[in-house]
C-alpha positions in Angstrom: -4.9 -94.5 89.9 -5.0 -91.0 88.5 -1.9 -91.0 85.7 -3.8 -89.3 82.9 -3.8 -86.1 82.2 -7.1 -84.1 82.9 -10.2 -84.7 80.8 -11.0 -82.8 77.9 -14.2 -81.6 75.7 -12.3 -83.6 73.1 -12.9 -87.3 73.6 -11.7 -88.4 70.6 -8.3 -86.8 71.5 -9.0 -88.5 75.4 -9.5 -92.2 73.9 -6.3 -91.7 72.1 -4.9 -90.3 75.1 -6.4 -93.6 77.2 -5.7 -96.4 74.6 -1.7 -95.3 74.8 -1.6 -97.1 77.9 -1.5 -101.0 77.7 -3.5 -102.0 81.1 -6.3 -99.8 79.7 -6.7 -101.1 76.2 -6.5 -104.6 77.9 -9.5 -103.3 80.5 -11.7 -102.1 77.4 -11.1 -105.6 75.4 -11.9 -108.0 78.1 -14.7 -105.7 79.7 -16.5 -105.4 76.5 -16.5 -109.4 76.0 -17.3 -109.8 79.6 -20.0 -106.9 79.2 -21.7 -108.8 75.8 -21.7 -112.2 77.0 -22.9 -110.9 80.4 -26.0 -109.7 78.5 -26.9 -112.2 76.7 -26.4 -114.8 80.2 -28.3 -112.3 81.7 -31.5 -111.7 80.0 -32.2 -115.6 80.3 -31.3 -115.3 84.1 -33.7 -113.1 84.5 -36.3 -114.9 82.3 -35.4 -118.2 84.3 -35.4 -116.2 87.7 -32.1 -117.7 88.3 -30.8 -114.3 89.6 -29.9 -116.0 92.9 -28.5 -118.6 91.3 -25.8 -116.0 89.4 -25.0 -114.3 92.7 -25.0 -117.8 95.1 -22.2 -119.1 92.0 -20.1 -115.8 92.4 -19.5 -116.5 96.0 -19.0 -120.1 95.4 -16.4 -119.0 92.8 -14.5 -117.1 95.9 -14.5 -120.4 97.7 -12.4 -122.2 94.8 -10.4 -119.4 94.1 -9.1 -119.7 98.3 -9.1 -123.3 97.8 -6.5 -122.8 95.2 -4.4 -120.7 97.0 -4.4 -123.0 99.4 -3.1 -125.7 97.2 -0.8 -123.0 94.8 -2.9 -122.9 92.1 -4.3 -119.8 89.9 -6.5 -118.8 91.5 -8.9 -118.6 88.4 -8.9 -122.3 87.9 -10.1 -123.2 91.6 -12.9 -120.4 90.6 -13.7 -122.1 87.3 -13.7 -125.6 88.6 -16.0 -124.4 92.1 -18.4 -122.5 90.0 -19.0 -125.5 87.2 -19.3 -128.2 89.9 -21.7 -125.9 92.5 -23.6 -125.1 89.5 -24.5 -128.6 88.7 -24.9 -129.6 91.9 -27.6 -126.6 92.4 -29.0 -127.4 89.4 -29.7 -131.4 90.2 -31.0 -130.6 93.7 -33.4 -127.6 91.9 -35.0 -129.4 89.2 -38.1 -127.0 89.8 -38.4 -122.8 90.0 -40.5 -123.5 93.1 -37.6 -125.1 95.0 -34.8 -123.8 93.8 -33.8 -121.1 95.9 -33.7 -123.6 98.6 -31.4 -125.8 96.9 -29.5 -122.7 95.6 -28.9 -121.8 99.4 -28.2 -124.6 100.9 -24.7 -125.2 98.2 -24.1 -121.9 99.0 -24.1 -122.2 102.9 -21.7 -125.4 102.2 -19.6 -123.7 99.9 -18.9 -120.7 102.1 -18.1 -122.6 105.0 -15.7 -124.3 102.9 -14.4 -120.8 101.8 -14.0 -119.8 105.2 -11.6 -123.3 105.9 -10.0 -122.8 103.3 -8.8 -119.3 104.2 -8.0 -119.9 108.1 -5.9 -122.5 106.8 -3.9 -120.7 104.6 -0.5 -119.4 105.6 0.1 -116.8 103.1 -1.6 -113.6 101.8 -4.2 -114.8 99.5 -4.5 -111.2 97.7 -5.1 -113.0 94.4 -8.3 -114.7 95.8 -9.3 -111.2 97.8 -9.2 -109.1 94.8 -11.9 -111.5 93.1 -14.1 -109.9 95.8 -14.0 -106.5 94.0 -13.0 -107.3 90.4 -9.2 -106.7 89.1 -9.8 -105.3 85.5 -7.1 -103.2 85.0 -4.5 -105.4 86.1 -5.9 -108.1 83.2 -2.9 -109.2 81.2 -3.1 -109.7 77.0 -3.3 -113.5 77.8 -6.3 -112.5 80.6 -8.0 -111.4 77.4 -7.5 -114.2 75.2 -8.6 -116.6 77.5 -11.6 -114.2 77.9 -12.5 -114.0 74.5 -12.2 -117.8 73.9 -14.5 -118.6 77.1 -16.9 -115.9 76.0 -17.0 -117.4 72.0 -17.9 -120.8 73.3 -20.6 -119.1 75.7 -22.4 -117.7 72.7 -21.8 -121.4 70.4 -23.2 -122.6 73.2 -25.9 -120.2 73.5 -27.0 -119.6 70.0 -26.9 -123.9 69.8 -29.8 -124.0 72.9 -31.5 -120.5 72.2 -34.8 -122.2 71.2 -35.1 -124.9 73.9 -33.6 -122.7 76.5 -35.9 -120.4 75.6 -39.1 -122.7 75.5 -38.5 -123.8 78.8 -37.9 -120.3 80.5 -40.8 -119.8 79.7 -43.0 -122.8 80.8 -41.5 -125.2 82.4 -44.2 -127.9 82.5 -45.6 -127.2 78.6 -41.5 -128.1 77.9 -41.3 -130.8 79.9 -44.8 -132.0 78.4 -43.2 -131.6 74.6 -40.1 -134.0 75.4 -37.8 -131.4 76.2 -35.1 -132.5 78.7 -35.8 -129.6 81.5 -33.2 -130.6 83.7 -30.7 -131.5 81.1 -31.3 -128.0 79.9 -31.4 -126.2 83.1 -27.6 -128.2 83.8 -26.3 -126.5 80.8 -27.6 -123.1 81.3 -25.7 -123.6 85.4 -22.6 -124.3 83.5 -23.1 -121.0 81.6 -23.7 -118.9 84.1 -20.9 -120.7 86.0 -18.6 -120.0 83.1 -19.6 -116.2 82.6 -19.7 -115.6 86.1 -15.9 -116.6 86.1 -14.9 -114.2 83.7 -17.2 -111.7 85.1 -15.4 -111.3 87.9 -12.4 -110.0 86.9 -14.5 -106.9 85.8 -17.2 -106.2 88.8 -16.1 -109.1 91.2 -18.0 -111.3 93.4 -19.5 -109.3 95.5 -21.1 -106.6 92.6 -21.7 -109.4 89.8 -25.4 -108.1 89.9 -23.7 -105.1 88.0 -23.4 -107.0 84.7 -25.3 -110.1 85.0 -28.4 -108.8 86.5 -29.3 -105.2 86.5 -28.9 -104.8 82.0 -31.1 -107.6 81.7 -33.7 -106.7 84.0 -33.6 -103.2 82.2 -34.2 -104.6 79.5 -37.3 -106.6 80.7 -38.7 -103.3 81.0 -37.6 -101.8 77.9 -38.8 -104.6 75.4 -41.5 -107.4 75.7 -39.7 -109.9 72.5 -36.7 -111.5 73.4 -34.4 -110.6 70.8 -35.0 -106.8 71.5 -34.4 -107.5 75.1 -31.1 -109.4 74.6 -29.8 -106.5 72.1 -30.9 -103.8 75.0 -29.2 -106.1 77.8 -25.9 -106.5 75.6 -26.3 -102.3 74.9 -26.5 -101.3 78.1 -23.7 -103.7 79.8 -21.0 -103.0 77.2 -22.1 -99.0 77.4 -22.0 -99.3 81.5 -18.6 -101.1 81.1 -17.1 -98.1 78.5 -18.3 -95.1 80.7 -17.0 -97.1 84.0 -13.7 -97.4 82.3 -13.6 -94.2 81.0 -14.4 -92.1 84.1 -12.1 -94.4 86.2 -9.0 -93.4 84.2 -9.5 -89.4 85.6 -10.8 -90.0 88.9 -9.1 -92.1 91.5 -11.9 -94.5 92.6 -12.5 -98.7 91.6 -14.3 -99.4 87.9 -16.2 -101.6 89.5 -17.9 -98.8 91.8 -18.7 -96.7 88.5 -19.8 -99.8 86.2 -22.8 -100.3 88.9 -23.5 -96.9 89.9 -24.3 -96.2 85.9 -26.2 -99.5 85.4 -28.4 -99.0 88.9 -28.9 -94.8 88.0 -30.6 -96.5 84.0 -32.4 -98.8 85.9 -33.5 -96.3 88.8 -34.4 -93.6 85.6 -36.8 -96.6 83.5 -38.5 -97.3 87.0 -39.5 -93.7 87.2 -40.4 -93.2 83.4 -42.3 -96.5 83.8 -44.1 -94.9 86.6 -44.8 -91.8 85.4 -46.2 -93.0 82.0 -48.6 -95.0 84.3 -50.4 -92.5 85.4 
């Protein structure tokens, strides 16, 4: 929605110009908390190769947000309560790394057919669900953001209370498992996380691009620094700057954010691929 006037060599004056309008200082606010927890979820989804396990709980998410249409409820809530309960359930059935793509796949077969019930037997037009499909950030309301800055605060509490152990067992499994540490207890709460910040993060990329933010950052990062807090800080860097540029190049030109937002995170990841490659040889 091109209503802006045209872009200047002033961007100072073009923030101003951008932050006069209400749906776009709502976008940056709940963008950048989506962006920074997003980072931080994803550099241990990466560490934990859980990636499939981000992008199974984003479709399950679509499934409870049809299955509260279907019922008349926000359609965030059925998202929320579909991608907690598919996330423990993938998480008790993949105690192990080795297996748990299978487990991961086999919810997420369910939960799509499920989805796909849900929707033929709804009457309506479920544009509320649909528009999770491709992320709705500037239509996020001042209350959208609250509730995204409380969910994303009690992500990090939650984080910054389990960053040792979480991290002790991303790394080895077994040697956890042999010091006393609950693995599975541990690997239950980290599928709640990702359950939680996938929630929010789809009303920035949406379910079908939540690689964007929960993925692609971290997994630049990975590349970019070999200790963990280095990586996270990169991660968080690159998802809130991905998120800022997305929003800001959306206002002029009529295309989604969510298009931009992963175009500028998979063009960083595609550039430290080819530096990495070239300093190779």
């Amino acid at each position: 929605m091109n209503i802006s006037p045209a872009f200047s060599v002033n961007i100072f004056s073009d923030l101003q110009t951008i932050f006069k309008y209400d749906f776009m200082l709502h976008a940056f606010q709940a963008g950048t908390i989506v962006a920074v927890v997003a980072g931080f979820v994803g550099y241990f989804i990466v560490l934990r190769r859980s990636a499939f396990a981000a992008h199974a709980l984003s479709h399950v998410g679509f499934t409870g947000a049809a299955g509260a249409c279907l019922i008349g409820l926000n359609p965030i809530v059925g998202l929320l309560l579909f991608t907690m309960s598919g996330g423990l359930l993938m998480g008790l059935l993949g105690r192990k790394v080795a297996s748990r793509d299978i487990q991961i796949g086999t919810v997420l077969a369910f939960m799509l057919g499920l989805g796909v019930l849900f929707i033929s037997l709804y009457s309506g037009y479920a544009t509320e669900a649909y528009s999770l499909l491709f992320g709705e950030i500037l239509g996020i309301s001042s209350s959208n953001v609250t509730v995204t800055l409380l969910a994303g605060i009690l992500i990090l509490i939650v984080l910054a209370i389990f960053y040792r152990p979480l991290l002790f067992t991303s790394l080895d499994e077994d040697v956890a498992e042999a010091k006393g540490l609950s693995v599975l207890g541990i690997g239950l709460i980290f599928m709640l996380l990702i359950a939680v910040a996938t929630s929010i993060a789809v009303q920035v990329v949406g379910v079908l691009l939540i690689f964007a933010l929960m993925v692609t950052p971290a997994a630049i990062a990975h590349r970019l620094a070999s200790r963990p807090f280095d990586g996270i800080a990169i991660s968080v860097l690159i998802a809130v700057f991905a998120t800022w540029l997305g929003l800001f190049i959306s206002f002029y030109l009529p295309y989604p954010v969510s298009f931009f937002i992963t175009s500028i995170v998979f063009v960083i990841y595609i550039l430290v691929r080819l530096i990495s490659s070239i300093q190779c040889f």
